[in-house]
KOLZA-39899 format. One record per residue (C-alpha): residue in three letters; x, y, z. Coordinates in nm, 4 decimals. Example, Ala and Ser with C-alpha at 12.3 -4.5 7.8 and 13.67 -1.06 7.14 Angstrom:
("ALA"; (1.2300; -0.4500; 0.7800))
("SER"; (1.3670; -0.1060; 0.7140))
! end
This chain:
("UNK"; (3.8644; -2.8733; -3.4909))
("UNK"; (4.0622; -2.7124; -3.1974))
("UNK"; (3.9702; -2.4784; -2.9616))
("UNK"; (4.1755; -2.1649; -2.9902))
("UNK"; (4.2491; -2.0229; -2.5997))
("UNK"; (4.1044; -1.7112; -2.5284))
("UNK"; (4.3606; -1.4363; -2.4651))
("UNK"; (4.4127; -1.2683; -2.1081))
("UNK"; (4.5020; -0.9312; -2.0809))
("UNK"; (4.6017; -0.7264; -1.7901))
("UNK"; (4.3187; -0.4916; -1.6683))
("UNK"; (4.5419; -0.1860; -1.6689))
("UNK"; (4.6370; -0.2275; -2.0553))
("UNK"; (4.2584; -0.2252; -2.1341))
("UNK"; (4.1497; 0.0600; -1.9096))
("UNK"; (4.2862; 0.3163; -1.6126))
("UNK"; (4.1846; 0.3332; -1.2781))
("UNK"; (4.1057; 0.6851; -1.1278))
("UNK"; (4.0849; 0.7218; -0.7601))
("UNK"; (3.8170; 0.9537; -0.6508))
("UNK"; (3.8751; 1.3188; -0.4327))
("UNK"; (3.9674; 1.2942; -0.0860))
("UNK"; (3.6773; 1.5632; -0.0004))
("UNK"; (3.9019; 1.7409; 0.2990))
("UNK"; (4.1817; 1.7992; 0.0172))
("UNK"; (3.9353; 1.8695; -0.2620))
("UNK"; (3.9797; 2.2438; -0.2581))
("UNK"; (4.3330; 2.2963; -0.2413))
("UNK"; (4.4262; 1.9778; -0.4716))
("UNK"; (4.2060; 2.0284; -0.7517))
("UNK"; (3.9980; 2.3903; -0.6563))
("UNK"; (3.6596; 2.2184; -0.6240))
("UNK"; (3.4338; 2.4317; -0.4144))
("UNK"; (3.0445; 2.3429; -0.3236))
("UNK"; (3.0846; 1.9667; -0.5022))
("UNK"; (2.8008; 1.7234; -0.4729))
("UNK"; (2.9675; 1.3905; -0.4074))
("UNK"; (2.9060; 1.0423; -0.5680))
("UNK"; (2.8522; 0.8503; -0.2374))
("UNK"; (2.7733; 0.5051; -0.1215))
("UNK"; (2.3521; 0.6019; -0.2051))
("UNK"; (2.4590; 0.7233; -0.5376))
("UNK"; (2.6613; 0.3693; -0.5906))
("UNK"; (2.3515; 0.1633; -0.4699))
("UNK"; (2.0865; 0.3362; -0.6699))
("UNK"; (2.3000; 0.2673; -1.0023))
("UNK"; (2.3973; -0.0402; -0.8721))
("UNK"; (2.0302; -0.1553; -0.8260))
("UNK"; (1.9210; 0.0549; -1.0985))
("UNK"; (1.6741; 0.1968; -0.9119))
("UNK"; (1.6578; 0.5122; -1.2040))
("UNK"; (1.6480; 0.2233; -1.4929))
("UNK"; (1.9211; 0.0927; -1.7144))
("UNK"; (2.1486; 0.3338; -1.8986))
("UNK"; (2.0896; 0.2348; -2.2885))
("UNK"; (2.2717; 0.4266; -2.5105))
("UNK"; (2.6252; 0.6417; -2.4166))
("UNK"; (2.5758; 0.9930; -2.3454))
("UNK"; (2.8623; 1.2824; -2.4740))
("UNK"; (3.0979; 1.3692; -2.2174))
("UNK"; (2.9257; 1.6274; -2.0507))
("UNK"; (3.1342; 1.7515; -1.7649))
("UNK"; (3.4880; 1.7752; -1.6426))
("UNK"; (3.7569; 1.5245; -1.6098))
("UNK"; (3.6564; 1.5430; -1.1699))
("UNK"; (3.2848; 1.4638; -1.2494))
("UNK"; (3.1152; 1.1612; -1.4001))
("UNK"; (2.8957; 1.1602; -1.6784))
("UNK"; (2.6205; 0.8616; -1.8076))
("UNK"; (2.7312; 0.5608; -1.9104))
("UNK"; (3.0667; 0.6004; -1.7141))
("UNK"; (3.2079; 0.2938; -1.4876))
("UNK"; (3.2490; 0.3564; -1.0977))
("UNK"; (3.4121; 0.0909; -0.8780))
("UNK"; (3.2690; 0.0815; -0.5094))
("UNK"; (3.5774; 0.0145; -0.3149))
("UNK"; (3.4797; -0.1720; -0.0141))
("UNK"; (3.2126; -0.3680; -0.2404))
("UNK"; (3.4552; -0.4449; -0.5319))
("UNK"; (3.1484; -0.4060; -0.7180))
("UNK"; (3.1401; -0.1696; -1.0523))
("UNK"; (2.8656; -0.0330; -1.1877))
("UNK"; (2.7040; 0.2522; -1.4674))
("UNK"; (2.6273; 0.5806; -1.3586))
("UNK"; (2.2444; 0.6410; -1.4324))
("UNK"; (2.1670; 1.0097; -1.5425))
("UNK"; (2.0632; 1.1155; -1.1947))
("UNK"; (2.4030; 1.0597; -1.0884))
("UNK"; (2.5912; 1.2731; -1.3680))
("UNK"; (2.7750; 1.5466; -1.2845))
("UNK"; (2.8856; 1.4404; -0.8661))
("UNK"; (3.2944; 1.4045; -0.8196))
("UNK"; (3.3207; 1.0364; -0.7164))
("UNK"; (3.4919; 1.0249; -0.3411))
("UNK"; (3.7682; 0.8325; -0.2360))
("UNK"; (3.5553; 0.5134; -0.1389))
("UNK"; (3.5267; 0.4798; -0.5823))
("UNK"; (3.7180; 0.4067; -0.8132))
("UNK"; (3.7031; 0.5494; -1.2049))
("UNK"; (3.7243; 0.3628; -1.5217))
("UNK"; (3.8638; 0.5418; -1.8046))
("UNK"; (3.8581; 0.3024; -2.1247))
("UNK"; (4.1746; 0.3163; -2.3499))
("UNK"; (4.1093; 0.2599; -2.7597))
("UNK"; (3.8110; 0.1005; -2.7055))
("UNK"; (3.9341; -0.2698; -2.7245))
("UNK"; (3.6926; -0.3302; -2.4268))
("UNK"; (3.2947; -0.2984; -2.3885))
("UNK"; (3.2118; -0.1292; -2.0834))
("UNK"; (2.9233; -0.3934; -2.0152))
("UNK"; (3.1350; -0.6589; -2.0719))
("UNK"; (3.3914; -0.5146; -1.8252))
("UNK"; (3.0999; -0.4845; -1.5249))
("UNK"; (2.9900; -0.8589; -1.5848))
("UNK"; (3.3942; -0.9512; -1.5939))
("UNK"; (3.4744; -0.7435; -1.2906))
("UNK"; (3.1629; -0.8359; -1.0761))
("UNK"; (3.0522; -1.1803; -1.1645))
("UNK"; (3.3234; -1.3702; -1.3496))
("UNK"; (3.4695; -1.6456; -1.1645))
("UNK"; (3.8654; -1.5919; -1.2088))
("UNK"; (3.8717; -1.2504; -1.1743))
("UNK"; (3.6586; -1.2947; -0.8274))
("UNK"; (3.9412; -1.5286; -0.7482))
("UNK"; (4.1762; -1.2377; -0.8053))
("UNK"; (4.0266; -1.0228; -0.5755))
("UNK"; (3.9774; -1.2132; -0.3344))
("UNK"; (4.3512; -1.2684; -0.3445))
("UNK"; (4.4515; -0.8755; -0.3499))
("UNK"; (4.1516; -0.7301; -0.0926))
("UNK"; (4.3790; -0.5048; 0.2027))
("UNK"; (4.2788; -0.3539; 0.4662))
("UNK"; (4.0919; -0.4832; 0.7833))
("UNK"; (3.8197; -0.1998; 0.8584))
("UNK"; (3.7624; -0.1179; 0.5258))
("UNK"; (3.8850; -0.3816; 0.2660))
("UNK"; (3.9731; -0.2556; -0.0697))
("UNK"; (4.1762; -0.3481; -0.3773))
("UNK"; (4.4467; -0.1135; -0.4436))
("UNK"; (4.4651; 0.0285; -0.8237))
("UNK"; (4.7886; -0.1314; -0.8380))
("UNK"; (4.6554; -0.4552; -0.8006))
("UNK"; (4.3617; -0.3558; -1.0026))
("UNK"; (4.5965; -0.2838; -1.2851))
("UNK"; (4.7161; -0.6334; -1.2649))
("UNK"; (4.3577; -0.8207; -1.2703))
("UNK"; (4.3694; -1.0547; -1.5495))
("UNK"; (4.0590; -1.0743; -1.7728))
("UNK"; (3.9816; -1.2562; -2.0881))
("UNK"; (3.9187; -1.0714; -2.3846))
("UNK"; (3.6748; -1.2145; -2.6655))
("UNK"; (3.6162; -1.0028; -3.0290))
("UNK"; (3.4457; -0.7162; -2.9962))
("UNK"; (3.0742; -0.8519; -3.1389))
("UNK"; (3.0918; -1.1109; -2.8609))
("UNK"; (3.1611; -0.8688; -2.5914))
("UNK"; (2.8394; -0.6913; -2.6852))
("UNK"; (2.6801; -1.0052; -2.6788))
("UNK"; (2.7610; -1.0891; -2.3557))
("UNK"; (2.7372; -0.7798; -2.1980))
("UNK"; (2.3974; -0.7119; -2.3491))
("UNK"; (2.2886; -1.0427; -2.1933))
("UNK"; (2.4367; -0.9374; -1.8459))
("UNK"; (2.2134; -0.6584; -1.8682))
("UNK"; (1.9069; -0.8441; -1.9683))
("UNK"; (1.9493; -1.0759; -1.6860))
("UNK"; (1.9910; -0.7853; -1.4434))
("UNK"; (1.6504; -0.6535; -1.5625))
("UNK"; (1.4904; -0.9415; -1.4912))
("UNK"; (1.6345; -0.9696; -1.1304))
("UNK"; (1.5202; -0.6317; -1.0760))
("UNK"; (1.1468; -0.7125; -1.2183))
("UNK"; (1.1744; -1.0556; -1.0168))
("UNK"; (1.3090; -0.8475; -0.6798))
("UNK"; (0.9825; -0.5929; -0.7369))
("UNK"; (0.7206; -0.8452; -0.7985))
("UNK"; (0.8634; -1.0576; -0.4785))
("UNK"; (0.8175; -0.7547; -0.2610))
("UNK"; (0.4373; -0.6566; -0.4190))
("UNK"; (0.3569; -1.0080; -0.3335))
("UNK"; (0.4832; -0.9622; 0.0322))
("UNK"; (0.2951; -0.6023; 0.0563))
("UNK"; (-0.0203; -0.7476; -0.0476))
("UNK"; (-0.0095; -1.0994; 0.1338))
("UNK"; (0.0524; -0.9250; 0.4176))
("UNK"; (-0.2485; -0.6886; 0.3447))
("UNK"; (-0.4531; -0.9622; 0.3166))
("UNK"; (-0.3221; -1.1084; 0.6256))
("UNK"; (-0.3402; -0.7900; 0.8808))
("UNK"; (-0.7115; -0.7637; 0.7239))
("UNK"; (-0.7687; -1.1286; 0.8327))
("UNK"; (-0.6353; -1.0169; 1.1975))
("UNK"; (-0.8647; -0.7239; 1.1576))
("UNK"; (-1.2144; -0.9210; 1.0629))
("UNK"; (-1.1347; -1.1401; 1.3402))
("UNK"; (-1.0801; -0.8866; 1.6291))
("UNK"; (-1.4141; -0.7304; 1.5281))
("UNK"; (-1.5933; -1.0773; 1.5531))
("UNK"; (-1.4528; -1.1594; 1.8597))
! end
């Protein structure tokens, strides 16, 4: 039996890459007054999933500036992507993130975060195309240009629902790890305690 290659596709046939507001031009560029930025906070608590996992994808619920649940940001400097959880919806991503808009839906948006973040090759590529000395960043050019394999549809589900899984149980493993360090030390400073009083 013989193994049929997987096909490659470039990243920018798959998806498009949005760059997010420069807030000094904000108002003039696009007439955004009193916006509530998606900042580097916003990208760790979704990255960390500090708010929970987003399950199920939510209607688009607000303009083409804002995001909405369920939609993929890009942290710049990281060259990390992530979902935005529900507490997020609704800020205008700033220029340090990056946008994913998905074209025709030939690629799961799951399967895309465990591509772009932990896949070998396209870390490879990155590596390759990061600029910039103070801040390093991929441009979307280059971004466009990534080359990722692309599996049926069932199997990208698959995969990314495993992702997932396995980022829950980091997160569950992370929690217990610290509530094991709060208490031992507990135990400890009471130790310290009982001590000085005997003394």
């Amino acid at each position: 039996m013989r193994k049929t290659a997987i096909e490659q596709y470039r990243l920018g046939d798959l998806v498009s890459f949005v760059q997010g507001v420069n807030s000094a031009r904000a108002e003039r560029q696009y007439g955004l007054v009193d916006v509530i930025y998606y900042d580097q906070s916003s990208f760790e608590k979704d990255f960390n999933h500090e708010e929970g996992f987003v399950e199920e994808m939510t209607k688009v619920l607000f303009n083409d500036y804002s995001l909405n649940e369920g939609d993929i940001v890009i942290s710049n400097s990281l060259q990390q992507a992530t979902m935005v959880g529900k507490t997020n919806a609704g800020k205008v991503p700033s220029i340090n993130f990056t946008k994913v808009d998905f074209k025709d839906g030939e690629i799961d948006k799951r399967y895309f975060i465990y591509l772009f973040n932990n896949y070998s090759l396209v870390k490879r590529q990155k590596e390759r195309e990061v600029q910039g000395n103070i801040i390093p960043k991929i441009p979307i050019r280059a971004l466009n240009d990534l080359k990722v394999p692309i599996v049926p549809m069932d199997k990208q589900i698959k995969i990314g629902r495993i992702y997932t899984d396995i980022l829950k149980l980091q997160a569950k493993l992370n929690r217990y790890s610290e509530l094991i360090e709060q208490f031992t030390n507990g135990v400890l400073e009471e130790t310290l305690k009982e001590n000085e009083n005997h003394e």
